[in-house]
Backbone as CSV, one residue per row, in Angstrom:
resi,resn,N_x,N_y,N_z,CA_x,CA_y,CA_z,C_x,C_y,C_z
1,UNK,238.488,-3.762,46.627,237.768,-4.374,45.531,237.212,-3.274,44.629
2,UNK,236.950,-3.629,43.599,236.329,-2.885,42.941,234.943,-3.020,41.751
3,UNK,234.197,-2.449,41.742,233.408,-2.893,40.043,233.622,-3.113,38.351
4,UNK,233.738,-4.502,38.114,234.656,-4.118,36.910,232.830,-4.158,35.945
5,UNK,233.140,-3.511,34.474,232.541,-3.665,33.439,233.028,-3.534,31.975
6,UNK,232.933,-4.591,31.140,233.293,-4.661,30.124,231.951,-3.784,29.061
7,UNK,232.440,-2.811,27.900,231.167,-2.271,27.429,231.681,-3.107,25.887
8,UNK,230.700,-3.839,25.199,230.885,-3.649,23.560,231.947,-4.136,23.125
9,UNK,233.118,-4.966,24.087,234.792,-4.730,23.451,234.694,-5.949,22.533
10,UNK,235.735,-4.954,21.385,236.246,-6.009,20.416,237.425,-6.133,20.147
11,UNK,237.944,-7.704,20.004,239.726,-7.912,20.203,239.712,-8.912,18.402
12,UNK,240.791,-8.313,18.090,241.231,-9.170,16.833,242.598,-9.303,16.920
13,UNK,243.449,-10.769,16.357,244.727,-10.390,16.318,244.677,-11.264,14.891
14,UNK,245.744,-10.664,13.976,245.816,-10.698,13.251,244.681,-11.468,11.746
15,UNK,243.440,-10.421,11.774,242.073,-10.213,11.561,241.511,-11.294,11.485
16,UNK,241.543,-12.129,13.067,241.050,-13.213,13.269,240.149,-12.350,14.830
17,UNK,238.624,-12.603,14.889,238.260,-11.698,15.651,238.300,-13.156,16.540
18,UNK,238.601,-12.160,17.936,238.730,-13.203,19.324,237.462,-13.012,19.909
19,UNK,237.496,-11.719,20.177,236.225,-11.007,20.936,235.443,-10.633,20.332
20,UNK,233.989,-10.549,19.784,233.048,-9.800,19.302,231.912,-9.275,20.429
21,UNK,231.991,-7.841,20.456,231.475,-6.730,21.179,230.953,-7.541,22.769
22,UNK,231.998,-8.439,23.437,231.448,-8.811,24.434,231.058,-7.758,26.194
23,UNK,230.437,-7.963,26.542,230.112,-6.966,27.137,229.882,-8.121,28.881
24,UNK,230.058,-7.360,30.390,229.696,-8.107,31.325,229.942,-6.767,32.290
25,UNK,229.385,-7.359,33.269,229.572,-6.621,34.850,230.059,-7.331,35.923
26,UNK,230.674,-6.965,36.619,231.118,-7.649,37.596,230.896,-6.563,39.430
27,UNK,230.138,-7.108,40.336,229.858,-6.307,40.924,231.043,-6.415,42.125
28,UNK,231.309,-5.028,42.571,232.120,-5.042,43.825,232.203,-6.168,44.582
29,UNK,233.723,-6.905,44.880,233.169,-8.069,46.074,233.108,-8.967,45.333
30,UNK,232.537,-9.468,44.293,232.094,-10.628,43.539,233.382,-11.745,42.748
31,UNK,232.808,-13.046,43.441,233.679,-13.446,42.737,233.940,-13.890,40.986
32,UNK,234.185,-13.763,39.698,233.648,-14.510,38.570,234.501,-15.262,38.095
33,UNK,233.967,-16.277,37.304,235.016,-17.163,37.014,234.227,-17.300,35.307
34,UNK,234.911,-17.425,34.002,235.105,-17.270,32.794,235.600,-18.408,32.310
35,UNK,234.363,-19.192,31.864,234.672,-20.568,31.526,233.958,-21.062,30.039
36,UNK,235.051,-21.743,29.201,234.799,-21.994,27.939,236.279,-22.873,27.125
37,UNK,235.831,-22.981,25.780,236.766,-24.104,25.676,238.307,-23.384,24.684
38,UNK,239.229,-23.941,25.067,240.325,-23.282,24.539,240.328,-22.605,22.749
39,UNK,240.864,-21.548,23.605,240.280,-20.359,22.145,239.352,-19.643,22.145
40,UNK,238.818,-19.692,23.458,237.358,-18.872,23.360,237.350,-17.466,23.641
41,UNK,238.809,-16.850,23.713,238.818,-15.722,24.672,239.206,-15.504,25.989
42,UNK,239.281,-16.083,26.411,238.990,-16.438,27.898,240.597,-15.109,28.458
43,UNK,241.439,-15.841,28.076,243.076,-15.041,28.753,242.716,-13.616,27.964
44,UNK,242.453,-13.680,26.616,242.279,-12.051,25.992,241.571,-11.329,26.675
45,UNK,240.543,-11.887,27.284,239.200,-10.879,28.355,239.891,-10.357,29.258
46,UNK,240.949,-11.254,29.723,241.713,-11.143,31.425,242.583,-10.113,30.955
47,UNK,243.681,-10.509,30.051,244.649,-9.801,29.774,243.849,-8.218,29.205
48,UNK,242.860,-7.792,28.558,242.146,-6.581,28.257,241.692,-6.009,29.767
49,UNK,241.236,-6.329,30.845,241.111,-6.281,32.090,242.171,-5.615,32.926
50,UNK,243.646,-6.414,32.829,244.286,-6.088,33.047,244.938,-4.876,32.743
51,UNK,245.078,-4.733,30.991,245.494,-3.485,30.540,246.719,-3.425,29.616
52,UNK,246.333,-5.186,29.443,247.890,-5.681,28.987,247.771,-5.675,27.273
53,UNK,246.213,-6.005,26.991,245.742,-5.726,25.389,245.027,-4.450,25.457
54,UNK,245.067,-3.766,24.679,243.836,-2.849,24.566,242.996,-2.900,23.360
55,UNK,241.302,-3.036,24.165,240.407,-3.346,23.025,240.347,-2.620,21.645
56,UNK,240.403,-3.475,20.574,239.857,-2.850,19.583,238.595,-1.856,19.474
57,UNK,237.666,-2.350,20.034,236.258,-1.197,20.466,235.979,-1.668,21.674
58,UNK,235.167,-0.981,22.101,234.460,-1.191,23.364,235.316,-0.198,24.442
59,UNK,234.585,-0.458,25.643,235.024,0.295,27.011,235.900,-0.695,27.864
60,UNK,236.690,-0.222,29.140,236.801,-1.234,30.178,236.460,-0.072,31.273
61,UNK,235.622,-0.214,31.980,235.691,0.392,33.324,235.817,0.292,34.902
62,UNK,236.195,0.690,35.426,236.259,0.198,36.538,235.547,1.319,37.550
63,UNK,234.776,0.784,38.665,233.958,2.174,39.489,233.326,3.126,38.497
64,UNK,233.052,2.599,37.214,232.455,3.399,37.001,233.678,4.731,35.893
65,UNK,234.742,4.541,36.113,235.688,4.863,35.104,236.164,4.459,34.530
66,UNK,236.411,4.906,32.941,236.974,4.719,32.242,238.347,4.256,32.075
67,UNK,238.728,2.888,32.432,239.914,2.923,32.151,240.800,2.455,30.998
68,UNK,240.135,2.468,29.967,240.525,1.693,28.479,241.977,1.907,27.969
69,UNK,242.540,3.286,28.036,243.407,3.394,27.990,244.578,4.045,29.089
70,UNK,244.558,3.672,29.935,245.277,3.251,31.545,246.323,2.544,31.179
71,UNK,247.556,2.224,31.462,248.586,1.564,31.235,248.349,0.517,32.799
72,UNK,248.805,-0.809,32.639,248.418,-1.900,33.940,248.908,-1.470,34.980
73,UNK,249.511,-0.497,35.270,250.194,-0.203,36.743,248.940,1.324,36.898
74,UNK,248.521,1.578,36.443,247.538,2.805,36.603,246.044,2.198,36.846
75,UNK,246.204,1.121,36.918,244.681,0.351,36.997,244.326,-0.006,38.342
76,UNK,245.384,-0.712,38.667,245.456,-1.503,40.354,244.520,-3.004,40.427
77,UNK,245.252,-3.325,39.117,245.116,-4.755,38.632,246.085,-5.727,39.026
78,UNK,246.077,-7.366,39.246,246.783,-7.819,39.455,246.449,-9.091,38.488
79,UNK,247.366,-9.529,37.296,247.385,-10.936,36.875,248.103,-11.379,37.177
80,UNK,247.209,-12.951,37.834,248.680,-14.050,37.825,248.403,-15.558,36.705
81,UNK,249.569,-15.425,35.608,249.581,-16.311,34.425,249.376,-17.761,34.633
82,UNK,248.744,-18.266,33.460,248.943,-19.870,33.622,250.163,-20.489,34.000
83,UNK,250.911,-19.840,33.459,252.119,-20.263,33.646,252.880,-19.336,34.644
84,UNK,253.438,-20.249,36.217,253.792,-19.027,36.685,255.030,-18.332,36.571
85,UNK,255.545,-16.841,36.603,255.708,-15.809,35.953,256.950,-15.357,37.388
86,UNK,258.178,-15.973,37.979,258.645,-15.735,39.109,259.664,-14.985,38.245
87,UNK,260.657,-14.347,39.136,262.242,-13.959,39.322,263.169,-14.822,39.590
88,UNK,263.685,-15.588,38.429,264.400,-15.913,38.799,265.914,-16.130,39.727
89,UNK,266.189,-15.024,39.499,267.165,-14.293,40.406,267.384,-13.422,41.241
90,UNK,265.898,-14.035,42.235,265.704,-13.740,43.443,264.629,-15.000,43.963
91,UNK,265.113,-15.168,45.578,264.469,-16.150,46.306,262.676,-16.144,46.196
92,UNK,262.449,-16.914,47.060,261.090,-17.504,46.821,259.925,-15.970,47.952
93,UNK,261.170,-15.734,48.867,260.512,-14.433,49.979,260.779,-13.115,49.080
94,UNK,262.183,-13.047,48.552,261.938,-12.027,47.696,261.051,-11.591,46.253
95,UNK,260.686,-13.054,45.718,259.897,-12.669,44.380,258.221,-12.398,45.617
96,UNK,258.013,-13.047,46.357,256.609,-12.028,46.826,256.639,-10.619,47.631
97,UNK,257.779,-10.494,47.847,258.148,-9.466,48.864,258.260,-8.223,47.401
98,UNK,258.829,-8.212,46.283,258.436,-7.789,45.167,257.596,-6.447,44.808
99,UNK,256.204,-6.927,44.930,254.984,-5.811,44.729,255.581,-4.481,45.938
100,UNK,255.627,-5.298,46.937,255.206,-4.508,48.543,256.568,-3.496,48.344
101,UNK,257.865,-3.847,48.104,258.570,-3.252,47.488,258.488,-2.028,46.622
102,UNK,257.926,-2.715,45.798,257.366,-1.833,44.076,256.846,-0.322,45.201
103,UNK,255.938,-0.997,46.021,254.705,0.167,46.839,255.461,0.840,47.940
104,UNK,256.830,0.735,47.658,257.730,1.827,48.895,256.979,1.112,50.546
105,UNK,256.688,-0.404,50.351,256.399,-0.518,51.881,257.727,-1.006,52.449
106,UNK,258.376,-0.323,53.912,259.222,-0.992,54.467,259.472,-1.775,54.526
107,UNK,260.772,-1.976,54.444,261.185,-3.872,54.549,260.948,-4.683,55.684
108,UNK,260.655,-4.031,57.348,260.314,-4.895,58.079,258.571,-5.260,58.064
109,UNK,258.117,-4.170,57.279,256.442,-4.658,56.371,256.352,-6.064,55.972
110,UNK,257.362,-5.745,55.031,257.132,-6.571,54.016,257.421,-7.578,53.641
111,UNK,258.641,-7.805,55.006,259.252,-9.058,54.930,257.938,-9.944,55.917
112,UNK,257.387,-9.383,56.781,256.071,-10.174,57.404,255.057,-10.460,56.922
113,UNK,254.540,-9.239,55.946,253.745,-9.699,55.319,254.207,-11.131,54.222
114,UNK,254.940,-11.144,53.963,255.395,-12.133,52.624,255.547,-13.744,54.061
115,UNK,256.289,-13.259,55.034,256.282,-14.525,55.884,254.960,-14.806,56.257
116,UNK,254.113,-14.544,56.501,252.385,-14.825,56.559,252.301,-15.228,55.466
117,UNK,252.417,-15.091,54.085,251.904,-16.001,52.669,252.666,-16.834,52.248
118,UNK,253.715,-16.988,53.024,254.526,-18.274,52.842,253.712,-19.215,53.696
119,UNK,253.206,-18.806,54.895,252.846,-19.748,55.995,251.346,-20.344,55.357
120,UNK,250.728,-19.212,54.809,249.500,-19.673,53.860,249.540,-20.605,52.723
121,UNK,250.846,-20.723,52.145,250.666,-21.525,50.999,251.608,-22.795,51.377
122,UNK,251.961,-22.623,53.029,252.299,-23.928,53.006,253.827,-24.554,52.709
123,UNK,254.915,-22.947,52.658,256.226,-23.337,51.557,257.298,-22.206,52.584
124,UNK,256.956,-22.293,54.130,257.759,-21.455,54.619,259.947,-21.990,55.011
125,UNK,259.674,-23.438,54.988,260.623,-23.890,54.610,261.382,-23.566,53.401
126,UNK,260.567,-23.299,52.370,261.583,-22.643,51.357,261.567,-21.416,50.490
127,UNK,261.369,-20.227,51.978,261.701,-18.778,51.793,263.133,-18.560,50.730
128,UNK,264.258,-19.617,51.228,265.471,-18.860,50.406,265.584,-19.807,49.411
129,UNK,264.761,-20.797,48.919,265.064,-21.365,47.602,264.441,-20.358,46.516
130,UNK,265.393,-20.706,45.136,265.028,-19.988,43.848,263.805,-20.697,43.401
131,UNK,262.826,-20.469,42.188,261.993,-20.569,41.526,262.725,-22.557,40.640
132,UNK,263.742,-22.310,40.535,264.370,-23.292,39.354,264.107,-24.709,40.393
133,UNK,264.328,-24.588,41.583,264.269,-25.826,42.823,263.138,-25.746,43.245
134,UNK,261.985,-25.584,42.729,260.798,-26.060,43.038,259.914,-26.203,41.710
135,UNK,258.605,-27.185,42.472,258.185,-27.819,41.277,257.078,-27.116,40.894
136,UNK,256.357,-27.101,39.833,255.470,-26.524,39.020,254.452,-25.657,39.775
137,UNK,253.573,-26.658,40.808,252.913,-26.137,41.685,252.938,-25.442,42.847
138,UNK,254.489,-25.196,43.198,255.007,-24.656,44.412,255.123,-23.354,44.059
139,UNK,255.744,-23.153,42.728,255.870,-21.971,41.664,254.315,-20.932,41.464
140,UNK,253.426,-22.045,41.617,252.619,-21.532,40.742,251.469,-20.760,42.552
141,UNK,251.938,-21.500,43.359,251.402,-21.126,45.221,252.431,-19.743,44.889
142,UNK,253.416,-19.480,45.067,254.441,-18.588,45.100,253.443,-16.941,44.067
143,UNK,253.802,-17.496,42.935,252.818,-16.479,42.049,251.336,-16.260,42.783
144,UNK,250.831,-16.998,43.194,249.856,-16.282,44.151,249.868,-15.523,45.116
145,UNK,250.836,-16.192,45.727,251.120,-15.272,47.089,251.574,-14.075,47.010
146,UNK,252.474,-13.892,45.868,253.211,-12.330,45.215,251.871,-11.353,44.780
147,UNK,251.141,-12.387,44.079,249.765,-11.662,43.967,248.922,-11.066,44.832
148,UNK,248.821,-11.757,45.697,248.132,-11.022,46.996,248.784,-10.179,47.897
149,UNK,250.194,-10.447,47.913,250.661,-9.070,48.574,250.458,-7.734,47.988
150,UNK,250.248,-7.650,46.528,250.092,-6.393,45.898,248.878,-6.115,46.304
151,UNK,247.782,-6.715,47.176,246.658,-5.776,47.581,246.196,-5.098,46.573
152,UNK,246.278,-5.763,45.502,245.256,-5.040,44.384,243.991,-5.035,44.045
153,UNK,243.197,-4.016,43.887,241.708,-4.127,44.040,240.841,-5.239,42.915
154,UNK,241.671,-5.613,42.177,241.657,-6.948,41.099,242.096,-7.438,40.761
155,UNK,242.055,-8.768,41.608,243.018,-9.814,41.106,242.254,-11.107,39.952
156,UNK,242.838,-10.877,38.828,242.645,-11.582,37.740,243.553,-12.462,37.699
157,UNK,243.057,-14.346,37.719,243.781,-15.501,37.371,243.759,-16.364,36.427
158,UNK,244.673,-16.053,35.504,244.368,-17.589,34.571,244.424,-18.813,34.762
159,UNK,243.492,-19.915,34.398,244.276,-21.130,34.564,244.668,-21.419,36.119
160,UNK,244.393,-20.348,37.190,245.316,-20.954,38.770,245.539,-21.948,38.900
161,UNK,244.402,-23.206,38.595,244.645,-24.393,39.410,245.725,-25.499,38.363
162,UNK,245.944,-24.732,37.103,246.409,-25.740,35.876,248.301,-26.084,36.211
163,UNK,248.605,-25.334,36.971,249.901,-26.291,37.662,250.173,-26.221,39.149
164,UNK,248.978,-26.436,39.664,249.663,-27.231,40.885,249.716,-28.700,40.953
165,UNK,249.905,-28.899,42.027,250.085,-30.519,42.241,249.372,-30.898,42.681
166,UNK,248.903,-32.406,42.255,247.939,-32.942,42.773,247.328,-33.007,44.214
167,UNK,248.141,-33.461,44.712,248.224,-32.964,46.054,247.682,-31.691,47.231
């Protein structure tokens, strides 16, 4: 985990300001959740967090460093989109097996670890189906689970609960 803090940041896209000098802390451990009504910022905060916008002004830090201009793989951030964000052309064990991959962990790692977050989300029956044969919310369990195998010290979610299934 880590400490995130936003200093002052300001986001505009096309000189429509999103963000004005918003500023927050987030303490080690903590959970926050960023709630307001569509258009408010909300994905720009996440996605600036991430490393995916970079603020017009302001800081992003993390522990206490500077990471404003960090590229998202130098951060040890993890977003997972409203919409979820799979491989298509690769199975349901391989799009979470993915990160652990990315991180040079062995394949008999990583194929367990990913079989434990299949068993967590409930979808171990369909390790070898693609992304296209399952439904919105199975997709969207899947993108989580890929998420948490990356063991990233911040995991940032948009929207999580906005396509699963009722159920």
């Amino acid at each position: 985990m880590v400490s995130v803090e936003l200093s002052k940041v300001s986001k505009s896209f096309d000189n429509k300001l999103v963000l004005d000098r918003v500023s927050l802390n987030i303490d080690d451990g903590e959970y926050f959740c960023l709630i307001g009504p569509s258009g408010a910022g909300k994905t720009t905060t996440l996605k600036i967090l991430a490393g995916l916008y970079k603020p017009d002004k302001g800081k992003v830090l993390f522990d206490g460093s500077d990471v404003t201009n960090l590229e998202p793989w130098e951060r040890g951030a993890v977003m997972m989109f409203q919409n979820p964000t799979l491989f298509s052309n690769m199975t349901v064990i391989e799009n979470i097996m993915f990160p652990l991959r990315e991180q040079n962990v062995p394949i008999e790692k990583a194929l367990e670890t990913a079989r434990t977050l299949l068993k967590k989300i409930h979808l171990e029956e369909r390790a070898n189906s693609y992304p296209h044969e399952l439904s919105g919310g199975m997709q969207q369990r899947v993108a989580l689970a890929r998420a948490l195998a990356a063991k990233a010290k911040l995991l940032l979610l948009d929207e999580p609960l906005g396509a699963l299934d009722a159920r």
